[in-house]
BADREN-501980 format. One line per field, with one value per residue (C-alpha): chain; residue number from 1; y, x, z. Coordinates in nm, 2 decimals, decimal comma, padded with zeros to 4 digits. Layout:
BEGIN
chain <- c(A/...) .
resi <- c(NUM/...) .
py <- c(Y/...) .
px <- c(X/...) .
pz <- c(Z/...) .
***
This chain:
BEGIN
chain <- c(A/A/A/A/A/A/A/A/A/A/A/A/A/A/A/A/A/A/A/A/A/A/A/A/A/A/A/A/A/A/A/A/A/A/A/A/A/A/A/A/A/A/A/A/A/A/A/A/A/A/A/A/A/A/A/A/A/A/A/A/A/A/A/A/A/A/A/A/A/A/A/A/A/A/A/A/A/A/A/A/A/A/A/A/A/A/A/A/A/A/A/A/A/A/A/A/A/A/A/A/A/A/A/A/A/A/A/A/A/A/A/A/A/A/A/A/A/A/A/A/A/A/A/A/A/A/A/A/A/A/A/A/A/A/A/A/A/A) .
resi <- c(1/2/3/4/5/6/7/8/9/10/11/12/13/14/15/16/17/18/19/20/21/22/23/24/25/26/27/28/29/30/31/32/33/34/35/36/37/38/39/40/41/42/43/44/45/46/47/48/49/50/51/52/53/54/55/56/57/58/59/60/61/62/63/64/65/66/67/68/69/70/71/72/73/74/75/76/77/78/79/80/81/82/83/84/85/86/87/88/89/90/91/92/93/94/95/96/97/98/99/100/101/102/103/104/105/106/107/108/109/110/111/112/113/114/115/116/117/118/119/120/121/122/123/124/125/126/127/128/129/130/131/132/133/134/135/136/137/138) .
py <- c(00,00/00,26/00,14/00,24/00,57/00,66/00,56/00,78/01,10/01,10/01,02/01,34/01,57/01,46/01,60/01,93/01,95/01,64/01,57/01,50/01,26/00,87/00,64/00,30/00,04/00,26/00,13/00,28/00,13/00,27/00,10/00,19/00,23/-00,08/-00,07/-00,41/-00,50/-00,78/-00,88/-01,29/-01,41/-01,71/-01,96/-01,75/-01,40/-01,23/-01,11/-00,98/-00,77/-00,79/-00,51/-00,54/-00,78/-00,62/-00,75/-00,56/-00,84/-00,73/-00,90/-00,91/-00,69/-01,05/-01,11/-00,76/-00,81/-01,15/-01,00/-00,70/-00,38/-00,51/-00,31/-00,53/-00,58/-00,76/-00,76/-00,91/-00,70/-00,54/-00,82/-01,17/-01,38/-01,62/-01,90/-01,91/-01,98/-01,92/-01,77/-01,40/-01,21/-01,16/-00,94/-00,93/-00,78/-00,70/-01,04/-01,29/-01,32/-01,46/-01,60/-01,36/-01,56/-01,47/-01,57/-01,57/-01,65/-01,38/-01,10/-00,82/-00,50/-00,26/-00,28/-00,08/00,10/00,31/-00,02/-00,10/00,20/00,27/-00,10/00,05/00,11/-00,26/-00,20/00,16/00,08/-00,27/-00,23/00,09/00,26/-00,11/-00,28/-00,46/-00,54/-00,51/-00,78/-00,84/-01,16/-01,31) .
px <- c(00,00/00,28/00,48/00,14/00,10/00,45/00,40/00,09/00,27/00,56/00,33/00,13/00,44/00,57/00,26/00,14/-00,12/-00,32/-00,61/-00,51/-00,83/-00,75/-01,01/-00,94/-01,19/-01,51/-01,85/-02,19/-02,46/-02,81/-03,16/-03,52/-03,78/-04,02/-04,43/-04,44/-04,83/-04,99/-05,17/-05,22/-05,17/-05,37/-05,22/-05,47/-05,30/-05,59/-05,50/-05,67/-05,57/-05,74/-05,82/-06,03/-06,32/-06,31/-06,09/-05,95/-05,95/-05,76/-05,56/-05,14/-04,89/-04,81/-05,18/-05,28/-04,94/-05,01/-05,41/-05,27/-05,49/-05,79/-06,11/-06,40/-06,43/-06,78/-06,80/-07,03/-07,27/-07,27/-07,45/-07,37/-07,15/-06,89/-06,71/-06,36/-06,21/-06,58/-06,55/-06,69/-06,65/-06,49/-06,17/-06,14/-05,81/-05,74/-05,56/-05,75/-06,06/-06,04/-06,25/-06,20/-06,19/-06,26/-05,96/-06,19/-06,52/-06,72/-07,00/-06,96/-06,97/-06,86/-06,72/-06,46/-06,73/-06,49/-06,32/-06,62/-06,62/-06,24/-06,09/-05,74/-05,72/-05,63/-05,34/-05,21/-05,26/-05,36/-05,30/-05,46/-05,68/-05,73/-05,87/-06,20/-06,40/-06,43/-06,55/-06,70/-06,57/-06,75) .
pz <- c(00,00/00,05/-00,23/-00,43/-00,24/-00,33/-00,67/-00,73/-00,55/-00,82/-01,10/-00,94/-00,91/-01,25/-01,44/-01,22/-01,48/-01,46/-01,27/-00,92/-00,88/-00,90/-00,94/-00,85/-00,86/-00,87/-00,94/-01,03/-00,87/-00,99/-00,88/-01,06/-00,87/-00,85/-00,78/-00,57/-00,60/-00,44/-00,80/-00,82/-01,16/-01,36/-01,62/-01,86/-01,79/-01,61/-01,27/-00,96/-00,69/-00,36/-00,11/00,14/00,02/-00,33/-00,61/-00,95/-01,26/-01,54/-01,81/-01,83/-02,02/-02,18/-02,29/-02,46/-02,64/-02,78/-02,84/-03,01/-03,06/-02,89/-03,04/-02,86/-02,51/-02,35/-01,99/-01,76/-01,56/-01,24/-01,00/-01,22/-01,03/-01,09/-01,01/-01,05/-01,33/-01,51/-01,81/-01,78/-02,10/-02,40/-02,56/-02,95/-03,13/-03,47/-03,45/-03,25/-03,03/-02,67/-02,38/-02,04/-01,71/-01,36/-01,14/-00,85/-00,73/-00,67/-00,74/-01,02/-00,87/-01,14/-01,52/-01,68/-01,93/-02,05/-02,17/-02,35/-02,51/-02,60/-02,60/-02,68/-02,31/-02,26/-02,49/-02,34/-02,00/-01,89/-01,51/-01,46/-01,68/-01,91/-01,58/-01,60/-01,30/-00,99/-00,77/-00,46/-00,22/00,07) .
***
């Protein structure tokens, strides 16, 4: 260590001009700031989050992708219920058309209408403003 030291103060003195910061070994750690949810997940790629005794059902990043630009949504009803795993509406894309599941049992309280009425919103925002119903548990 003081043969280094030494080392770096001749290298210094020799060259009055150069920057008389060393960096030795210096790393750059930088993080990005993560949303951690509590959202369950199905083999289907609908999810649910759960607060309280009410539930948000929605479908994944993954699935709008694969569905591309959705331009049909059908949901159920405020006041049908469902079973889990009961299929409980419908999403069709420019690509494909596919059967909506409810990842858990329950009663409809409220639809997305303005899902029904702009489907895109599946596609911009699929966790927030794309979400589809929210249900009530017992």
């Amino acid at each position: 260590m003081v043969v280094c030291s030494v080392v770096v103060r001749r290298l210094l003195a020799a060259a009055p001009a150069a920057p008389r910061h060393v960096f030795t070994g210096l790393r750059w750690v930088t993080s990005t700031p993560v949303k951690f949810t509590d959202r369950k997940y199905t083999d289907k790629h609908e999810w649910v989050q759960v607060e309280g005794k009410i539930g948000t059902i929605g479908i994944t990043h993954y699935a709008q992708d694969a569905l591309g630009d959705v331009v049909y949504a059908q949901l159920p009803d405020p006041g049908q219920e469902f079973s889990q795993m009961d299929e409980c509406g419908a999403l069709e894309s420019v690509k494909a058309a596919s059967e909506l599941y409810c990842p858990v049992s329950g009663k409809i309280v409220s639809k997305n209408t303005e899902v029904e009425d702009t489907p895109g919103l599946i596609n911009k925002s699929c966790y927030e403003k794309g979400q589809l119903l929210l249900t009530a548990h017992s």
